[in-house]
Backbone as XML, in Angstrom:
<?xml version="1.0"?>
<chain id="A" units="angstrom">
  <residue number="1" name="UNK">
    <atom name="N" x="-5.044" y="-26.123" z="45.298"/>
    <atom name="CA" x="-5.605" y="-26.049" z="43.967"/>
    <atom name="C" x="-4.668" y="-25.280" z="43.041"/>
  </residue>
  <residue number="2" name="UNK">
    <atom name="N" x="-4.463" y="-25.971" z="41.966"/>
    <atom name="CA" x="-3.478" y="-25.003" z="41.103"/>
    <atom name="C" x="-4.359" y="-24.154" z="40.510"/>
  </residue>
  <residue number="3" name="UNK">
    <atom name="N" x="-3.759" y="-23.253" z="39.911"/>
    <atom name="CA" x="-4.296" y="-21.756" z="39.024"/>
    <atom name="C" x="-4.557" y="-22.080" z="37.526"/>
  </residue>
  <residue number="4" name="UNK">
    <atom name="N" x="-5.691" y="-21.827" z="36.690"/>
    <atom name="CA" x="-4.934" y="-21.710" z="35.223"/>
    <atom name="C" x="-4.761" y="-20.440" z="35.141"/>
  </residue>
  <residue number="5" name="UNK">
    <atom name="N" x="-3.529" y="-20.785" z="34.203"/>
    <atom name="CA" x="-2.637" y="-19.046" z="33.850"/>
    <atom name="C" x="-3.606" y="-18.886" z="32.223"/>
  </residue>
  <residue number="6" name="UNK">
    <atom name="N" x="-4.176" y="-17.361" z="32.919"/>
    <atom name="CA" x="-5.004" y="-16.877" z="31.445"/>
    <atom name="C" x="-4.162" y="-15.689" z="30.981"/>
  </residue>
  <residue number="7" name="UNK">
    <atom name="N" x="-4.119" y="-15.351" z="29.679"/>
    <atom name="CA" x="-3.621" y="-14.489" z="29.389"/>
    <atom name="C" x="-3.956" y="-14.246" z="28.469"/>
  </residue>
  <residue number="8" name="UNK">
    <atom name="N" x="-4.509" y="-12.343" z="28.512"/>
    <atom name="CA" x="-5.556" y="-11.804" z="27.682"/>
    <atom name="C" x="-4.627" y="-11.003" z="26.619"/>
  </residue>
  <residue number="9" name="UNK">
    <atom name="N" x="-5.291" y="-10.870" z="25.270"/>
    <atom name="CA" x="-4.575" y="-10.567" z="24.627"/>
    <atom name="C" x="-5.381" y="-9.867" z="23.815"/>
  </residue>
  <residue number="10" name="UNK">
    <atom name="N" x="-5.035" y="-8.258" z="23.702"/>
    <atom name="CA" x="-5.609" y="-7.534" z="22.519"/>
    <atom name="C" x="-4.508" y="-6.682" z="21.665"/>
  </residue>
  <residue number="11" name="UNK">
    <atom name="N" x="-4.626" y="-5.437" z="20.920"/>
    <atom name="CA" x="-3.305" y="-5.198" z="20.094"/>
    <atom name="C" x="-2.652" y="-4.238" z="20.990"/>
  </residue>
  <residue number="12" name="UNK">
    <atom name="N" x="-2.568" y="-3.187" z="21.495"/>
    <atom name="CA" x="-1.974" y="-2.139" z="22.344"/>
    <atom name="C" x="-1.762" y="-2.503" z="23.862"/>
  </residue>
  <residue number="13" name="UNK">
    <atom name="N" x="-2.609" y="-3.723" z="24.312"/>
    <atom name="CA" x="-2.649" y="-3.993" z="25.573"/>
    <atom name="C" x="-2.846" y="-2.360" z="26.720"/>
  </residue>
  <residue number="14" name="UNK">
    <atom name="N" x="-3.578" y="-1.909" z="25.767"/>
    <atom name="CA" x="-3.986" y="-0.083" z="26.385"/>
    <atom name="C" x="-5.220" y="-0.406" z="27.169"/>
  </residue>
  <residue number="15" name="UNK">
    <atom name="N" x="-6.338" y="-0.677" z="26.786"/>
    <atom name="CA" x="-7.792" y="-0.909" z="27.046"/>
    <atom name="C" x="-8.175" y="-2.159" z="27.793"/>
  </residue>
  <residue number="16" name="UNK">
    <atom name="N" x="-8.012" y="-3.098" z="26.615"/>
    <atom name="CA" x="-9.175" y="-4.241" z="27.117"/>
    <atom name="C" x="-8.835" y="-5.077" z="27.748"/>
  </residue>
  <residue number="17" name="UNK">
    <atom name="N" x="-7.058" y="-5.868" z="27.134"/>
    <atom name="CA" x="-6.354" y="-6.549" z="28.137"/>
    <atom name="C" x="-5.970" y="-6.426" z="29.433"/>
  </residue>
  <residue number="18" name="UNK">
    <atom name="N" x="-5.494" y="-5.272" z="29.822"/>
    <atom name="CA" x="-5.252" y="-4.982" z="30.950"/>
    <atom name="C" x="-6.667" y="-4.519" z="31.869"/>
  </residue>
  <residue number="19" name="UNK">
    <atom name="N" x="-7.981" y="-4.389" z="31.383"/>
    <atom name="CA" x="-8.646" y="-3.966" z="32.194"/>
    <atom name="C" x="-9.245" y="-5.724" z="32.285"/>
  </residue>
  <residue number="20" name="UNK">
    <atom name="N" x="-9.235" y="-6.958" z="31.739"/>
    <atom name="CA" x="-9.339" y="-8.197" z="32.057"/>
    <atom name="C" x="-8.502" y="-8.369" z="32.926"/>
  </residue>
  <residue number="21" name="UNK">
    <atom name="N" x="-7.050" y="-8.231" z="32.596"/>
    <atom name="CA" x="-6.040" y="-8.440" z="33.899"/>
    <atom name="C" x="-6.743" y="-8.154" z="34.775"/>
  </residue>
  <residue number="22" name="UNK">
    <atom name="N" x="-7.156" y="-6.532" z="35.225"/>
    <atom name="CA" x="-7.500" y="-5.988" z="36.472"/>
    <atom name="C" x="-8.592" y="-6.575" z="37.208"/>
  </residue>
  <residue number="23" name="UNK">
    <atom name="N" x="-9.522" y="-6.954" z="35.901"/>
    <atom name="CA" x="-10.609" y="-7.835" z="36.099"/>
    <atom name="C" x="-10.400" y="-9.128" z="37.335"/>
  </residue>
  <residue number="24" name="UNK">
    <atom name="N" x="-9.659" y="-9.898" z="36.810"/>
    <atom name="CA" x="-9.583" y="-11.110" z="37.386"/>
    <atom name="C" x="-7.935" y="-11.104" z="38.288"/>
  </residue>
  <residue number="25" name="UNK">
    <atom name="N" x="-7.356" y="-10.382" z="38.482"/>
    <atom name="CA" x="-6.179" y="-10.201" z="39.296"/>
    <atom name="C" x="-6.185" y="-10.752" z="40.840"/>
  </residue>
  <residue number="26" name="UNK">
    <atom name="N" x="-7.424" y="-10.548" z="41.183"/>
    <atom name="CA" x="-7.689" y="-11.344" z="42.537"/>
    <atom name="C" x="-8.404" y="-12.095" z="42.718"/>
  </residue>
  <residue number="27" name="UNK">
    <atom name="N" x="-8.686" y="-13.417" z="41.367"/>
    <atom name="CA" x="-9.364" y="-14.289" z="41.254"/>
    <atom name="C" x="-8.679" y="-15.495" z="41.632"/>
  </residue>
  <residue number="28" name="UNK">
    <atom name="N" x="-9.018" y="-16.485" z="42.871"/>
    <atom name="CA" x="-7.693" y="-17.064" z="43.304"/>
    <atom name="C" x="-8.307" y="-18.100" z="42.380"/>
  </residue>
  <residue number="29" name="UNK">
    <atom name="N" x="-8.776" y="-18.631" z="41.396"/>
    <atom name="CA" x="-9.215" y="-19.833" z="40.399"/>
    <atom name="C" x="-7.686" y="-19.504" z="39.012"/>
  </residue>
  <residue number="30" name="UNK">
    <atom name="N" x="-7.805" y="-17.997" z="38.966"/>
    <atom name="CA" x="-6.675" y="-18.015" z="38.536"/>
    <atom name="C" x="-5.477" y="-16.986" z="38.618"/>
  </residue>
  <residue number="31" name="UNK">
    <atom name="N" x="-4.518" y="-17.230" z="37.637"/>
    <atom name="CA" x="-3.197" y="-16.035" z="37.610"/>
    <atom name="C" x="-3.746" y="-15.264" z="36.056"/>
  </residue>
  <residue number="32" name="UNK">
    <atom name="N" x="-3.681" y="-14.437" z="36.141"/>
    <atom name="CA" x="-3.285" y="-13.577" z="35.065"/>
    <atom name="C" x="-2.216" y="-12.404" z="34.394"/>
  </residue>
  <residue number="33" name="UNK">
    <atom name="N" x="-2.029" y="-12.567" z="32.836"/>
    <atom name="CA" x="-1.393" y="-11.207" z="32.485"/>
    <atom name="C" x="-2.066" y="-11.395" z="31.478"/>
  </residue>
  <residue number="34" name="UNK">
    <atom name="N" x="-1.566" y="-9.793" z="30.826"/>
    <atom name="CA" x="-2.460" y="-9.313" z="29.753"/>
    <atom name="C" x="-0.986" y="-8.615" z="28.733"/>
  </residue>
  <residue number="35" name="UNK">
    <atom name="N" x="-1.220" y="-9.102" z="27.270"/>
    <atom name="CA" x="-0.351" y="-8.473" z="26.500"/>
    <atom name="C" x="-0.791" y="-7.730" z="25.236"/>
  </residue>
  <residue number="36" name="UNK">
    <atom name="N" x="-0.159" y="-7.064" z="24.166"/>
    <atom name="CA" x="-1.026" y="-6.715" z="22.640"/>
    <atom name="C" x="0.256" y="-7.325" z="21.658"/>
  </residue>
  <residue number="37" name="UNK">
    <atom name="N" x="-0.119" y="-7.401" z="21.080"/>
    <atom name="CA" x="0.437" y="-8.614" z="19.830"/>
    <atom name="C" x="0.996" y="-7.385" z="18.824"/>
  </residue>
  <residue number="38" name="UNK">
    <atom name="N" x="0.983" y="-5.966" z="19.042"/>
    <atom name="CA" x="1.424" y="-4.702" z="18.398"/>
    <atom name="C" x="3.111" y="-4.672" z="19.326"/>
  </residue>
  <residue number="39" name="UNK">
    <atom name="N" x="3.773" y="-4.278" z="18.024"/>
    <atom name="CA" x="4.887" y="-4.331" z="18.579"/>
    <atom name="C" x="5.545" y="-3.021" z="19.601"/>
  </residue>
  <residue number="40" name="UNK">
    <atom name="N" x="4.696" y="-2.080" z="19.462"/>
    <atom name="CA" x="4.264" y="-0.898" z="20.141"/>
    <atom name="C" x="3.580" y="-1.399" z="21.126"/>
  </residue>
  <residue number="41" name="UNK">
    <atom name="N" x="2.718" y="-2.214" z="21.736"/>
    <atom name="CA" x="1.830" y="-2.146" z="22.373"/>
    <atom name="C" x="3.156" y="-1.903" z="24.026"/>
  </residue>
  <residue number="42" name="UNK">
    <atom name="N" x="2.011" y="-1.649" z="25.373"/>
    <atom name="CA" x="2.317" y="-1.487" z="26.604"/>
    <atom name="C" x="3.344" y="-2.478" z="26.992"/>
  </residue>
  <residue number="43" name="UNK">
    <atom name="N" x="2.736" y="-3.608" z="26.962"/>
    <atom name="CA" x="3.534" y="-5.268" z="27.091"/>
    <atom name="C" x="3.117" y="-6.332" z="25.722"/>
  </residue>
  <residue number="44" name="UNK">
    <atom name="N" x="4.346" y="-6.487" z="25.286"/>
    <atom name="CA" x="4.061" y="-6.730" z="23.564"/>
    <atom name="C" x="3.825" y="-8.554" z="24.370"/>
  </residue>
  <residue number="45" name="UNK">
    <atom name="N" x="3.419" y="-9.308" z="23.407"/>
    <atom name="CA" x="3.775" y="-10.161" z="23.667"/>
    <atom name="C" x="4.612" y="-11.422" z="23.318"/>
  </residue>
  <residue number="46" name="UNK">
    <atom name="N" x="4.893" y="-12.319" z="23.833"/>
    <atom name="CA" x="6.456" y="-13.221" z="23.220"/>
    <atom name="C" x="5.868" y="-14.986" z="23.343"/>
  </residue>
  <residue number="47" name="UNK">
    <atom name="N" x="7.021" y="-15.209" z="23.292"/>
    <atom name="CA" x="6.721" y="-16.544" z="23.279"/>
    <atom name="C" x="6.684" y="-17.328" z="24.866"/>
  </residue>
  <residue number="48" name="UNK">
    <atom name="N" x="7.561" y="-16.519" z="25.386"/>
    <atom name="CA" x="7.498" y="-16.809" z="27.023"/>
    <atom name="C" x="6.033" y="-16.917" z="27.554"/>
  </residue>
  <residue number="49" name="UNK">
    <atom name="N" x="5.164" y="-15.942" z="27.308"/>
    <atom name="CA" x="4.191" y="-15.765" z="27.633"/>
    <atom name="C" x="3.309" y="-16.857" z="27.738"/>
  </residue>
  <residue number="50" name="UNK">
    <atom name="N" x="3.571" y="-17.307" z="26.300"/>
    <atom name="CA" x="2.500" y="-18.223" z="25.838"/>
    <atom name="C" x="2.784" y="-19.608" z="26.143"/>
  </residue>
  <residue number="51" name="UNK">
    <atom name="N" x="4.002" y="-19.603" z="26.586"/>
    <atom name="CA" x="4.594" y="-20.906" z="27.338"/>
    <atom name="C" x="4.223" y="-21.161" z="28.674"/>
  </residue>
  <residue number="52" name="UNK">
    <atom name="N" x="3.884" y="-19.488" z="29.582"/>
    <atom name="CA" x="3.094" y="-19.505" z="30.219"/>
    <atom name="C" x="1.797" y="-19.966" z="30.787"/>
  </residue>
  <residue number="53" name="UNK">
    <atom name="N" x="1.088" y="-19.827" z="29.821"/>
    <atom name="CA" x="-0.514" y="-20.004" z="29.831"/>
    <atom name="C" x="-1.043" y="-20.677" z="29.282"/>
  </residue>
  <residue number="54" name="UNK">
    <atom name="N" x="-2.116" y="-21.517" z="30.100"/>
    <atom name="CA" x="-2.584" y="-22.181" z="29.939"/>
    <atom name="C" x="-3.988" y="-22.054" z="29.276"/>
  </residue>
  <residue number="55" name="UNK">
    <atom name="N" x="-4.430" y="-21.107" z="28.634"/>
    <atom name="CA" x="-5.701" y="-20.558" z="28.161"/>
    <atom name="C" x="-5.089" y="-18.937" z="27.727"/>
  </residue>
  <residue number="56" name="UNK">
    <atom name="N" x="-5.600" y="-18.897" z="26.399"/>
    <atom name="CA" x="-5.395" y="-17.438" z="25.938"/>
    <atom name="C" x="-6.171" y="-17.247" z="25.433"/>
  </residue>
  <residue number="57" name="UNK">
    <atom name="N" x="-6.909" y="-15.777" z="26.048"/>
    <atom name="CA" x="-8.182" y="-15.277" z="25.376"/>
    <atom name="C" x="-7.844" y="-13.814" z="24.160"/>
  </residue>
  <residue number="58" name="UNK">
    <atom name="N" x="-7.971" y="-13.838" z="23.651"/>
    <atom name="CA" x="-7.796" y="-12.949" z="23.110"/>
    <atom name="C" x="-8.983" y="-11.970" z="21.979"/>
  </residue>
  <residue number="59" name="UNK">
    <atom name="N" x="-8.792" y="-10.980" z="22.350"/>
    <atom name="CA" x="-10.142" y="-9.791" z="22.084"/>
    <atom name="C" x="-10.948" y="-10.353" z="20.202"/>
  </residue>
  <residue number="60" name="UNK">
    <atom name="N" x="-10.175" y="-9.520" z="19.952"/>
    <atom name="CA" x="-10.634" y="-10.301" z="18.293"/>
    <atom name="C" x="-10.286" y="-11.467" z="17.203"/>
  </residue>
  <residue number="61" name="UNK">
    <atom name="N" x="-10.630" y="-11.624" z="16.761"/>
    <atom name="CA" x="-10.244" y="-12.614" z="15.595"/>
    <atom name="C" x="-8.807" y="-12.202" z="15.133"/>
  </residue>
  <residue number="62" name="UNK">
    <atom name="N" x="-8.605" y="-11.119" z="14.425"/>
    <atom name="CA" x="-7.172" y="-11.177" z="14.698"/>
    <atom name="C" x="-6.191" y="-10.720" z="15.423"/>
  </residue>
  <residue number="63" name="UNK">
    <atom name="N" x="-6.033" y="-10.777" z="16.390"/>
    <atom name="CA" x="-5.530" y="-11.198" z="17.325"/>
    <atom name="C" x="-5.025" y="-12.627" z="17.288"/>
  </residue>
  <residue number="64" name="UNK">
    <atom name="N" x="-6.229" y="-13.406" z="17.291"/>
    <atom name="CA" x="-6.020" y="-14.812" z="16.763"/>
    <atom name="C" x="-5.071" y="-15.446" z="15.593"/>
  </residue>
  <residue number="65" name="UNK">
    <atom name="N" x="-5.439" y="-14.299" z="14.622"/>
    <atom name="CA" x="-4.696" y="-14.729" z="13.415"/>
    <atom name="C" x="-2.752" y="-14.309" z="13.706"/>
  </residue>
  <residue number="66" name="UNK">
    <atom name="N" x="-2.961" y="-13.460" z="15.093"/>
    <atom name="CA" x="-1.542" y="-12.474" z="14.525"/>
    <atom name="C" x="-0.552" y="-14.216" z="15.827"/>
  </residue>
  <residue number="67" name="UNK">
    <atom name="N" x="-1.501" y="-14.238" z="16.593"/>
    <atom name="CA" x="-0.448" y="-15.233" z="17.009"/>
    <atom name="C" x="-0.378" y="-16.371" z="16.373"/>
  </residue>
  <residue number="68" name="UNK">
    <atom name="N" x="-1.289" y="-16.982" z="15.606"/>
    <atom name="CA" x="-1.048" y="-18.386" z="15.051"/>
    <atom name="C" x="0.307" y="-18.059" z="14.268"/>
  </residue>
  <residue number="69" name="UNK">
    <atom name="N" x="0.150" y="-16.667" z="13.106"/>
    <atom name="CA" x="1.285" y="-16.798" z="12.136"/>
    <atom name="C" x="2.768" y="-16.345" z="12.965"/>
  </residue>
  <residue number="70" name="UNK">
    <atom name="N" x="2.637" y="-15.272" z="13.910"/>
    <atom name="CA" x="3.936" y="-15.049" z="14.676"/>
    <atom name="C" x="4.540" y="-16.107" z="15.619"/>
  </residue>
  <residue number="71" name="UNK">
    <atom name="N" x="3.669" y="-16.844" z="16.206"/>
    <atom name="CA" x="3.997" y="-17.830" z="17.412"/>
    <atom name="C" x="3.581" y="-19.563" z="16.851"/>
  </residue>
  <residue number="72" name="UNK">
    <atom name="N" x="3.690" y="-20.026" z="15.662"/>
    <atom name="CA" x="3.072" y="-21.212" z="15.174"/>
    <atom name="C" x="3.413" y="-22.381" z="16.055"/>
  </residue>
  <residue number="73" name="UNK">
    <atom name="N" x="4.658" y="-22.532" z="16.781"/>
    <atom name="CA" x="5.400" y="-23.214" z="17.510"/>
    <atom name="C" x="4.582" y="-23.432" z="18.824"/>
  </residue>
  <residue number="74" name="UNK">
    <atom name="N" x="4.263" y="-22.118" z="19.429"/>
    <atom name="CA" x="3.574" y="-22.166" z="20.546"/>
    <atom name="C" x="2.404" y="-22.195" z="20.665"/>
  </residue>
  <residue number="75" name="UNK">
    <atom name="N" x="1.891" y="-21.708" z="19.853"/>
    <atom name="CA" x="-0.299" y="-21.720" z="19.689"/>
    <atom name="C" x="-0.547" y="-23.125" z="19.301"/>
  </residue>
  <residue number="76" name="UNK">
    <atom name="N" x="0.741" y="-24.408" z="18.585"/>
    <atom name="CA" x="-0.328" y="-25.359" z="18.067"/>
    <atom name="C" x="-1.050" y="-25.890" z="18.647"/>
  </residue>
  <residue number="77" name="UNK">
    <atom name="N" x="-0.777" y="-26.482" z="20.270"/>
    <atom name="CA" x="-0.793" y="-26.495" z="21.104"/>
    <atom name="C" x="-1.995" y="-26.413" z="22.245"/>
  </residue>
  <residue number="78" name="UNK">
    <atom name="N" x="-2.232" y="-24.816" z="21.949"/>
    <atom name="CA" x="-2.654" y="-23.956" z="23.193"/>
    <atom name="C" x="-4.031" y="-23.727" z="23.040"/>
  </residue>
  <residue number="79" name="UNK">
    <atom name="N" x="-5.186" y="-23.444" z="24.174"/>
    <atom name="CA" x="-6.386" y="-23.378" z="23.747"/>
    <atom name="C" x="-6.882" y="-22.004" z="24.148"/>
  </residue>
  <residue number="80" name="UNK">
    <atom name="N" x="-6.950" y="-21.550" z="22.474"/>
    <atom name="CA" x="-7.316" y="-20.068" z="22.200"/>
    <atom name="C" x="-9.221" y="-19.722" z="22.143"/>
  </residue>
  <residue number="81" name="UNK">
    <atom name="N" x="-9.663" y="-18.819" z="22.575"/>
    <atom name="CA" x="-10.688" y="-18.006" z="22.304"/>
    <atom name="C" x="-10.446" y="-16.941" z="21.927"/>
  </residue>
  <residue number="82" name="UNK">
    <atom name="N" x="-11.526" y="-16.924" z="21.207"/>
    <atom name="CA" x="-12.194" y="-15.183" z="20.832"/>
    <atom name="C" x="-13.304" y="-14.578" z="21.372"/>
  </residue>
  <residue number="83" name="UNK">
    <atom name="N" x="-12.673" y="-13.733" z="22.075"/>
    <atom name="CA" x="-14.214" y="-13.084" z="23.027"/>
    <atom name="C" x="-14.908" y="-12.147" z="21.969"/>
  </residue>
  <residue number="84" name="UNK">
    <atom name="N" x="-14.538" y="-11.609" z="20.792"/>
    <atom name="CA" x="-15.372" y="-10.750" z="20.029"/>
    <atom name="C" x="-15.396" y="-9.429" z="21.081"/>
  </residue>
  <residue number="85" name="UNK">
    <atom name="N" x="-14.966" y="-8.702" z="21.301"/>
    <atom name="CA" x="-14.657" y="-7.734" z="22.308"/>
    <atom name="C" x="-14.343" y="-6.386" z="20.916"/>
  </residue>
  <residue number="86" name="UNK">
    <atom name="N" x="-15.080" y="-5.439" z="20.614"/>
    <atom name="CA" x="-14.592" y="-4.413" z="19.997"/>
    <atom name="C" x="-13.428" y="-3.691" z="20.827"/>
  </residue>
  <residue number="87" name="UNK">
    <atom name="N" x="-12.782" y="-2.468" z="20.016"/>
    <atom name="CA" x="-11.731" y="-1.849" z="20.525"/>
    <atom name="C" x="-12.517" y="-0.566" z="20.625"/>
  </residue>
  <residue number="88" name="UNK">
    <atom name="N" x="-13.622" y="-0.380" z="21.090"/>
    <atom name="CA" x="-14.213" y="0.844" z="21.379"/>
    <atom name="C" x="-14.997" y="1.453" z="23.057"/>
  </residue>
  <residue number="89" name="UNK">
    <atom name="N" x="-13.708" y="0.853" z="23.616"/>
    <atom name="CA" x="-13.677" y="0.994" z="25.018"/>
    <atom name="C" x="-12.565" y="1.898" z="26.122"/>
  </residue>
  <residue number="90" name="UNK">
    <atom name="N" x="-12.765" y="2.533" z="26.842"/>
    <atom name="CA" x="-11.671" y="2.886" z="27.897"/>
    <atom name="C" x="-11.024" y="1.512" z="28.828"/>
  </residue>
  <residue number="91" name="UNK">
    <atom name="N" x="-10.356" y="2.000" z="29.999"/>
    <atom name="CA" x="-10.130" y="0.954" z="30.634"/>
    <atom name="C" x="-10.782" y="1.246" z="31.811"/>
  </residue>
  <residue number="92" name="UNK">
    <atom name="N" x="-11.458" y="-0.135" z="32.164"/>
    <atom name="CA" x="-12.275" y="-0.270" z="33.055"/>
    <atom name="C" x="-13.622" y="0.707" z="32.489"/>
  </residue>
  <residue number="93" name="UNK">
    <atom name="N" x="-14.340" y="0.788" z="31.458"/>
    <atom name="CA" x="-15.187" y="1.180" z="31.633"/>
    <atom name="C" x="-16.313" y="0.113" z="31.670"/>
  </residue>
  <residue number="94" name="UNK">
    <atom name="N" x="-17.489" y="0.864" z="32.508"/>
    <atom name="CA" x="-18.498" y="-0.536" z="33.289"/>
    <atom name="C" x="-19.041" y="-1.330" z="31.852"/>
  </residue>
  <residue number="95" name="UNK">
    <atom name="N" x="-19.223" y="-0.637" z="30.387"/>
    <atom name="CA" x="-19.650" y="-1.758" z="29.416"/>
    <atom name="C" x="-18.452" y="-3.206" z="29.542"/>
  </residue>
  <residue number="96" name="UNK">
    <atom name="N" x="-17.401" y="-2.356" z="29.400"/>
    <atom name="CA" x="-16.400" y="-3.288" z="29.266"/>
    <atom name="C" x="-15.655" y="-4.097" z="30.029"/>
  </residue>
  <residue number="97" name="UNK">
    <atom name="N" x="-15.859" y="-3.977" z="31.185"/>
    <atom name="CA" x="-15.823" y="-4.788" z="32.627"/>
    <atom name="C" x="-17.097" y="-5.753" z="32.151"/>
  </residue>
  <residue number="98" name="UNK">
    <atom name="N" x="-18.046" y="-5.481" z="32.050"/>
    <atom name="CA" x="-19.276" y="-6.474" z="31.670"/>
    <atom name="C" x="-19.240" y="-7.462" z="30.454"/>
  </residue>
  <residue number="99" name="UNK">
    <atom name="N" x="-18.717" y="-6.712" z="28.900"/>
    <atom name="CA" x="-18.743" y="-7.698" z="28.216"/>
    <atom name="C" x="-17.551" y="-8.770" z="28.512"/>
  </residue>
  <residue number="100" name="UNK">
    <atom name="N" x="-16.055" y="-8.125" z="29.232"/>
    <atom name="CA" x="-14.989" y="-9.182" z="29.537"/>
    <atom name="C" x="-15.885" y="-10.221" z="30.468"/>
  </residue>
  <residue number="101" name="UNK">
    <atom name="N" x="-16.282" y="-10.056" z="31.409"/>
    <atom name="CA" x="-16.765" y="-11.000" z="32.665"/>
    <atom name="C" x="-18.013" y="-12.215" z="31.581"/>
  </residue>
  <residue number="102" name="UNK">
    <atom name="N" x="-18.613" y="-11.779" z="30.959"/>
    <atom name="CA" x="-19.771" y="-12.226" z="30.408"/>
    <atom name="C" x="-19.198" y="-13.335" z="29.015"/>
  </residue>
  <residue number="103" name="UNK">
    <atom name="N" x="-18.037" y="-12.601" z="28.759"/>
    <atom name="CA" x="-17.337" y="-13.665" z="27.926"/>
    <atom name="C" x="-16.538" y="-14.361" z="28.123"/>
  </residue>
  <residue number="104" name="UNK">
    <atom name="N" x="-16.188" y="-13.915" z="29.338"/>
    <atom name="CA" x="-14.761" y="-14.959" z="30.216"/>
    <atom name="C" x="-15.246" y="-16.211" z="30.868"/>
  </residue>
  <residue number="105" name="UNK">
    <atom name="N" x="-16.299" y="-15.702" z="31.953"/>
    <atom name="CA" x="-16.675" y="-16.926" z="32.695"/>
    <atom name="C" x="-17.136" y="-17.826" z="32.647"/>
  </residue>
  <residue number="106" name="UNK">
    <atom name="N" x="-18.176" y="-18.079" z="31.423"/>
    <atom name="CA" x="-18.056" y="-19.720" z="31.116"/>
    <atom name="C" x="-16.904" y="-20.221" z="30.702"/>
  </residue>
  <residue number="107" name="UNK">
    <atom name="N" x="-16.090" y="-19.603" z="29.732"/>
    <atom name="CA" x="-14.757" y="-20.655" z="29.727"/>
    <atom name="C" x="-14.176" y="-20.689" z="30.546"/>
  </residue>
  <residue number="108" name="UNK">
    <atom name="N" x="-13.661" y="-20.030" z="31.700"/>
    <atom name="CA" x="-12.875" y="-20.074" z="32.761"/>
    <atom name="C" x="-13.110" y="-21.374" z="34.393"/>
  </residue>
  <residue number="109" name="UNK">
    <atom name="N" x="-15.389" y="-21.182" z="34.067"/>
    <atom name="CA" x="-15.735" y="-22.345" z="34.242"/>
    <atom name="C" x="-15.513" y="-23.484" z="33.865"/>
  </residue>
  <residue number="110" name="UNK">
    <atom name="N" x="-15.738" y="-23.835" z="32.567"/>
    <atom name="CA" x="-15.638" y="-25.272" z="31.995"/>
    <atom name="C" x="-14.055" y="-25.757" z="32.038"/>
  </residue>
  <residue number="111" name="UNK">
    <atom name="N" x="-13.224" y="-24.804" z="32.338"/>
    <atom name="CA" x="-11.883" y="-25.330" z="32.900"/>
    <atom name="C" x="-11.298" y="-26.020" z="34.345"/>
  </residue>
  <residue number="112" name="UNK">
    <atom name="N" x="-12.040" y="-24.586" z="34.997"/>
    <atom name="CA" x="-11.696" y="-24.821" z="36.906"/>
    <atom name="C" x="-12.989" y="-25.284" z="37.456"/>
  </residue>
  <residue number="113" name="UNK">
    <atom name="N" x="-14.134" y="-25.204" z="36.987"/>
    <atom name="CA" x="-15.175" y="-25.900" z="37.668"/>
    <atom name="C" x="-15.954" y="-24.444" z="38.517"/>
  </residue>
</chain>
């Protein structure tokens, strides 16, 4: 069975992305990484990435907006969500382990079954 490659995307990749990574890291339905679209952020993200993946979720609306205008080449393409995920979380904390899982897994369903 192949993998879809998800790749979560919020601005610092401090909090929410990487605690989705951690989330689903040993989900054999799929592969993941997690980046922030801040050029500061932990793991910024590029165009490689997105050449990568096959599904990109990403935390807020803009988020959304920052890759359509930085990456236009690669998003036309690509099938983006918005989980609506505030930035008022630690990593791994249990709200936020819950709202990622609760907003991930139907789309991750209606992809891999």
């Amino acid at each position: 069975m192949n993998r879809l490659n998800v790749l979560f995307v919020c601005s610092m990749n401090q909090w929410r992305s990487p605690t989705a990574e951690k989330i689903y890291q040993d989900d054999t339905r799929v592969s993941v990484r997690s980046r922030g679209t801040s050029r500061s952020a932990v793991r910024s993200i590029n165009a490689k990435d997105l050449g990568w993946a096959g599904l990109v979720l990403v935390m807020e609306n803009k988020h959304r907006n920052r890759l359509l205008a930085d990456f236009p080449g690669q998003t036309k393409f690509l099938e983006m969500h918005v989980l609506d995920i505030p930035d008022d979380y630690q990593f791994m904390d249990t709200e936020l382990v819950e709202l990622i899982r609760s907003a991930t897994e139907p789309i991750i369903l209606s992809r891999v079954g």
